[in-house]
N, C-alpha and C positions, 0 to 999 in steps of 0.2 A: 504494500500500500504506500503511497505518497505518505514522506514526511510531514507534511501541511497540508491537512484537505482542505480547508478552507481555503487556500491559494492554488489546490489541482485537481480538487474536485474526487470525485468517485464515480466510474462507469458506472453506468444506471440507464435499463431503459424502460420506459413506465408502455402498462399494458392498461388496455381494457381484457379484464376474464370476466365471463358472463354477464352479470349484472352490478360489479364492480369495477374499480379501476385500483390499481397500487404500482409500485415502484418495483420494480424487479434486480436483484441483484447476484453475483457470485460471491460465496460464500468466501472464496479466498481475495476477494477486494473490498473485503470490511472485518472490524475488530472481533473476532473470536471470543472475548472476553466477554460475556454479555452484557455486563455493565456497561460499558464504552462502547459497544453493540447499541444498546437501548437508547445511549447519550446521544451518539450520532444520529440515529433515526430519527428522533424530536428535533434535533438541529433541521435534516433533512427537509419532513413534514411541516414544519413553521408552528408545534408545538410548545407551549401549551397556548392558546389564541385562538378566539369563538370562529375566525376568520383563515389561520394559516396566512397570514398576509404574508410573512417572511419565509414560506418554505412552498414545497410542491401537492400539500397536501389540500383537499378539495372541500376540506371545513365540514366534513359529511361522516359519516363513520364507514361507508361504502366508498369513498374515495381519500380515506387515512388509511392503507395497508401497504406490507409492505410482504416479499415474497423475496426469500434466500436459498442459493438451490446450488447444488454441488453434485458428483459424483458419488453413488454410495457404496459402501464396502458392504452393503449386505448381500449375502449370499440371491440373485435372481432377482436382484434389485438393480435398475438400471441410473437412477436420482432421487438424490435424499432432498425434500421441499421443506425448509421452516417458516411457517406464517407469523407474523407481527401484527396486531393490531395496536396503530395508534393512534391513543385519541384524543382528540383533537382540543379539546379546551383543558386537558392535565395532562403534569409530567406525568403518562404514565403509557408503560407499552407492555401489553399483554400477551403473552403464547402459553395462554392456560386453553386454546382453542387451536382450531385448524379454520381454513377457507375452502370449499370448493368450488365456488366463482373464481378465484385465481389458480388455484388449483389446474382450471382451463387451461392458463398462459404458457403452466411451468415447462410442457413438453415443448411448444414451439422456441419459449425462450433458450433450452439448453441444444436447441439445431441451433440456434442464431448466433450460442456463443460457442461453440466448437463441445459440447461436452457429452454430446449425441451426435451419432450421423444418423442421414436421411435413410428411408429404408426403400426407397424406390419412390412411385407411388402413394403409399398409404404409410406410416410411419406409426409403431403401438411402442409404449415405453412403460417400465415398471416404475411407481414411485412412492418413494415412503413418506410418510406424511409424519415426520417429525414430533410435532406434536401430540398426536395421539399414538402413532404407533402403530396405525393402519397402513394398510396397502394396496394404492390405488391403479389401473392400466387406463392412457390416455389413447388412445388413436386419432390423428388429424393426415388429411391428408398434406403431400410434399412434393415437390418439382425442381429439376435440378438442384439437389442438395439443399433448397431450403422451405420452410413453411410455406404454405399457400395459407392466405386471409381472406381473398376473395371467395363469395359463395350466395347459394339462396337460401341459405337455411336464416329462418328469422327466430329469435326467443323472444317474450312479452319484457319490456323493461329494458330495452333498449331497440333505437331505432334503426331501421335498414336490415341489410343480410348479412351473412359472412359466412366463411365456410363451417362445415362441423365439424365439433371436436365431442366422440362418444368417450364418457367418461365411466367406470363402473369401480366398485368400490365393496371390499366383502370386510366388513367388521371382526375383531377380534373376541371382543368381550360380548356380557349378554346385552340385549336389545332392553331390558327393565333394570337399572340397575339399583332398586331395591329389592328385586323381586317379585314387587306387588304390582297388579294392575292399575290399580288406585290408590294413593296414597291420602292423606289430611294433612296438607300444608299451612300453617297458618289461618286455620278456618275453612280452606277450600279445597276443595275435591280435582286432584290434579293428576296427572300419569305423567311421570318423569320414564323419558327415553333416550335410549343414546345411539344411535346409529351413525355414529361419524363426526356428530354434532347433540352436545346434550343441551335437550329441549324441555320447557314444560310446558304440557296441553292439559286446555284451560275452556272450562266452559264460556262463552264472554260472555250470555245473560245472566252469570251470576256477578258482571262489574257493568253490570248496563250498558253494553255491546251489544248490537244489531248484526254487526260485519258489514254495514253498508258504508261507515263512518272511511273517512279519508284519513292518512297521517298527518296532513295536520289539525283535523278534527279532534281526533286521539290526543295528539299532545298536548294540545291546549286543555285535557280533562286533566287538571291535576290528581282530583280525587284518584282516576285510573290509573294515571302513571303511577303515583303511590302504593296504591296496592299494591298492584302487577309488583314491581318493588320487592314490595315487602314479603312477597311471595316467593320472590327468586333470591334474595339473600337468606330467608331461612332452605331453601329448596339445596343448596348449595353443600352444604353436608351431608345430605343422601346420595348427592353426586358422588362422594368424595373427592369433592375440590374445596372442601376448609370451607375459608369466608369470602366469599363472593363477593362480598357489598362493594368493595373497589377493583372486580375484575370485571369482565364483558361477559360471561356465558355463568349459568344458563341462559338462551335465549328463549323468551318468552311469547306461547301464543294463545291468542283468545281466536277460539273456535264458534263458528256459527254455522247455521243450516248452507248449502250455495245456494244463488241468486242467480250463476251465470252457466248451468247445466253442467257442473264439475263436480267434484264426490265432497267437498268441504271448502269453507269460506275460513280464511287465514286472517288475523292479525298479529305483524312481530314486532317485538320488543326486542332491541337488537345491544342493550338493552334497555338504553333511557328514549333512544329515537326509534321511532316506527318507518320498520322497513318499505319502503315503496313498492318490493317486488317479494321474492322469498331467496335468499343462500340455498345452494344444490345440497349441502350436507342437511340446510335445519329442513330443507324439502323431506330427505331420504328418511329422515328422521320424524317430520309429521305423518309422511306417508304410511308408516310401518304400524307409528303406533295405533294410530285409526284405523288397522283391520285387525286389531287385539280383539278378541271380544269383551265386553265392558268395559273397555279404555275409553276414559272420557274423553267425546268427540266421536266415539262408535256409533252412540245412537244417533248422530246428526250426518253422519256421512250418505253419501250414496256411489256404492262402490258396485262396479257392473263388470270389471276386468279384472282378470285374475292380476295382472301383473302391475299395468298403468292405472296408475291417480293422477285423477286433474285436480291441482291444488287452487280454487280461486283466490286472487292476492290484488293487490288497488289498481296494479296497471294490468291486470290478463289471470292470463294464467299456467301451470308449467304444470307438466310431467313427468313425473317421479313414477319410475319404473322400480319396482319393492317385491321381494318375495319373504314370504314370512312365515316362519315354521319354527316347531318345538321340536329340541331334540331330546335324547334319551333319558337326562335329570330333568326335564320340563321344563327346561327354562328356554324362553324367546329368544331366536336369532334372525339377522335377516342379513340379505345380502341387495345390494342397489344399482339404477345404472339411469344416467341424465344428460341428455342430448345438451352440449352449451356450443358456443363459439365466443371466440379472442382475436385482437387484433393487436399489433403494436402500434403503438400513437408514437412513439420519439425515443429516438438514441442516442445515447451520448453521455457528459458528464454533469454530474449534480454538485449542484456547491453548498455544503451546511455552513447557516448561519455561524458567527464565531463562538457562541454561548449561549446557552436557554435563558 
């Protein structure tokens, strides 16, 4: 790395993945240390600032991320991806989660940076998702040696086409991870799920949610943001991820009947802003839990496919491909797969601010 970043900058080339945007980087052109890892990034992002005025970060919690990606020594593992969330108005940078919106990126970005070759044609790579410990296979297709971006494949939550990139995704641990189907969190009746991404599904007429409500409807309910809240900091322990109150995940969703001929109406808590669209992992994750039987949001679903869920979400709606089965101790697993596309917007070098 440059003795002086802040006078040489850091290769960087920032992606749109799915329904997100971050900052994509190699592992070996940033500090290792995660401290000074995490310092740099808020430098980066223009953290901590309602606005990001002084950095590249897009004042959103969907355009504060950041994606590190390397070569992996795992055995049938072809790139190890570490996700960042940073957010945007505190010092604070999280990888108590994964992304699968950027998750899109990572296969095209490591053609781009030499740490992959192209495989003709069609291009499938193994990647371990750092964070949790999962292991994901992207396929996109490729043309002379590098990505193709161009395409007609369109997702809800972002405008235009681009090409596809099939993402799937087979979980380690169980799909309930207390066990129970329903749990009593803080008064209310929830199913804590983990499928890639740990989620709580949440009835929304028990926080006076219709699911017709807009995000910025939603936010401006204080009373719900609070809850929701208070729901997902005590919920955070049965996770076993400690104390939540200062992390991002769980992400949080209030469940409604659909409106728009899909099997369930979504609202996410991502986790103080309400998601516009839905994340591929918290999708894989709503998906799953709503064909439990008596998992809250069962009785509100309408599910007609064995495999594809239409999740309704504020701008459309997405497909989460789930299969769901008990094995031999009984406990729920499921396995996933979610059509996205990625584009690279700009390459080149990023300058962090001199100090937070």
């Amino acid at each position: 790395m440059p003795a002086d970043l802040v006078r040489d900058g850091v290769p960087c080339m920032l992606m749109r993945g799915g329904t997100s945007k971050g900052a994509y980087f190699l592992a070996a052109d940033v500090p290792a240390d995660p401290t000074a890892r995490d310092d740099l990034m808020l430098r980066i992002m223009g953290s901590p600032d309602p606005a990001q005025i002084d950095g590249i970060g897009g004042a959103h919690p969907l355009t504060s991320k950041v994606a590190i990606v390397s070569r992996s020594a795992e055995p049938g593992v072809d790139l190890d991806y570490l996700f960042l969330q940073v957010v945007v108005d505190e010092p604070v940078v999280s990888h108590t989660q994964t992304c699968g919106n950027l998750l899109a990126g990572v296969g095209p970005f490591a053609v781009e940076r030499g740490l992959i070759a192209a495989q003709g044609e069609q291009t499938s790579v193994r990647i371990r998702l750092v964070n949790t410990g999962d292991v994901a296979t992207a396929s996109f297709a490729t043309a002379d040696g590098m990505p193709v971006y161009d395409g007609e494949t369109r997702i809800d939550g972002v405008p235009g086409t681009a090409c596809p990139i099939d993402l799937s995704l087979s979980g380690g641990g169980p799909l309930l991870p207390t066990g129970e189907v329903v749990d009593t969190v803080a008064g209310h009746r929830v199913t804590l799920v983990d499928n890639g991404m740990p989620v709580v599904l949440m009835d929304g007429a028990e926080f006076g949610v219709t699911g017709a409500e807009t995000p910025a409807e939603l936010e401006a309910r204080d009373e719900v943001r609070d809850e929701v809240e208070r729901v997902r900091c005590a919920a955070g322990a049965l996770f076993g991820l400690g104390d939540v109150c200062a992390q991002t995940v769980p992400k949080m969703f209030l469940l409604s009947a659909p409106r728009l001929g899909g099997a369930i109406g979504t609202r996410a808590f991502i986790p103080h802003r309400v998601h516009t669209s839905i994340g591929v992992l918290m999708a894989a994750s709503v998906a799953a839990g709503i064909r439990i039987p008596g998992a809250v949001g069962s009785e509100l679903a309408r599910i007609d496919d064995a495999e594809a869920t239409e999740l309704e979400h504020p701008t459309g709606t997405f497909t989460a491909r789930v299969s769901v089965g008990r094995d031999v101790d009984g406990a729920w697993r499921a396995t996933s797969a979610s059509l996205r596309t990625a584009r690279k917007l700009f390459d080149g070098r990023v300058f962090p601010r001199p100090r937070i």
